[in-house]
PADO-621433 format. One line per 2 residues: number of its first residue (from 1); their letters; for each residue x, y, z of C-alpha. Coordinates in pm, 1 decimal. Example, Ala and Ser with C-alpha at 12.3 -4.5 7.8 and 13.67 -1.06 7.14 Angstrom:
BEGIN
1	AS	1230.0,-450.0,780.0 | 1367.0,-106.0,714.0
% end
This chain:
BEGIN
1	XX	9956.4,9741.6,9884.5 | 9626.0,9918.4,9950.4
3	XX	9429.6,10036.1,10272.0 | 9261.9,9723.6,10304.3
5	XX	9545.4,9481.2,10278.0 | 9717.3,9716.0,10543.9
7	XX	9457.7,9682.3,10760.2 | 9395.9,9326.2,10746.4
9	XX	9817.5,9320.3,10777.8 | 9770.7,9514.7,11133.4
11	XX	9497.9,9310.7,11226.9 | 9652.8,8982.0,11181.2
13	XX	9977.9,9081.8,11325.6 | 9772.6,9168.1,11602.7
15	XX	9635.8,8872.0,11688.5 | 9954.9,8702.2,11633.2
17	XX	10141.0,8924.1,11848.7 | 9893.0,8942.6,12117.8
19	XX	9621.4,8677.0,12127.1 | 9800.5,8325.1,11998.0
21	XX	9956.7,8222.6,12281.9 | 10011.0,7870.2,12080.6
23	XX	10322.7,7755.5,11930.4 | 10476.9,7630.8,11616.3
25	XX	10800.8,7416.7,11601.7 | 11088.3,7660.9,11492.2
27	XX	10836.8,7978.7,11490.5 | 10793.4,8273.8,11694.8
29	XX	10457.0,8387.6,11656.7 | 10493.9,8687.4,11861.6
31	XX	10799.5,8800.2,11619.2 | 10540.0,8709.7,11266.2
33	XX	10301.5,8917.5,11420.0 | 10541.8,9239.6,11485.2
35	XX	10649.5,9197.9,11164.3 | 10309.2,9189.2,11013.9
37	XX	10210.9,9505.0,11210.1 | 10513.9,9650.0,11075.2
39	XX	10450.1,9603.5,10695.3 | 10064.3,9690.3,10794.8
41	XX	10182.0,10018.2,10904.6 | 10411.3,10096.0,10663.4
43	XX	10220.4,9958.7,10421.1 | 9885.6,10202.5,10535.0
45	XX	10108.0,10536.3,10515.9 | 10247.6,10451.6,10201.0
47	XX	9899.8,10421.6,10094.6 | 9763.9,10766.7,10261.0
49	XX	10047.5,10906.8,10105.2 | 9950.3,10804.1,9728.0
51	XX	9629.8,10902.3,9783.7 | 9660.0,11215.7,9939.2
53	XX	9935.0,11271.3,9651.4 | 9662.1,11207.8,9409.6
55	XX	9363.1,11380.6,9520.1 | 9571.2,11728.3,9489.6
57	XX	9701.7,11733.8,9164.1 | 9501.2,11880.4,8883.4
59	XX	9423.3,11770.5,8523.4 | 9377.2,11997.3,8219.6
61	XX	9248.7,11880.0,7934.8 | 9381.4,11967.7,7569.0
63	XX	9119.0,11924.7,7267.6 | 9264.0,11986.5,6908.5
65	XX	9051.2,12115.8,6676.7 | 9138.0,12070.4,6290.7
67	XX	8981.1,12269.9,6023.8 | 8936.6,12054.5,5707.3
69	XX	8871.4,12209.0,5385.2 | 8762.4,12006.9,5049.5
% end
């Protein structure tokens, strides 16, 4: 899951949670939207974590040379 599913997780968990004061038969709205914020927000730091993990690391780069000789 990336940044921006994350934050669109938060955000509609959110207005779930906070703003629908609606109801559907047999669903708490109030508990979707918790557990959207949830997966938002665990979602987001595993996210900052792969990223940060992958802007420190370093690549070196091997070339092979071959001396041919008719």
């Amino acid at each position: 899951m990336g940044i921006g599913i994350s934050v669109f997780f938060l955000a509609l968990g959110g207005i779930l949670a906070f703003a629908v004061h609606d109801g559907i038969a047999g669903v708490d709205l109030t508990a979707v939207g918790y557990i959207l914020m949830g997966a938002g927000a665990i979602g987001l730091v595993v996210a900052l974590v792969f990223a940060n993990q992958r802007a420190h690391t370093s690549h070196v780069s091997v070339q092979e040379r071959r001396n041919i000789q008719e």
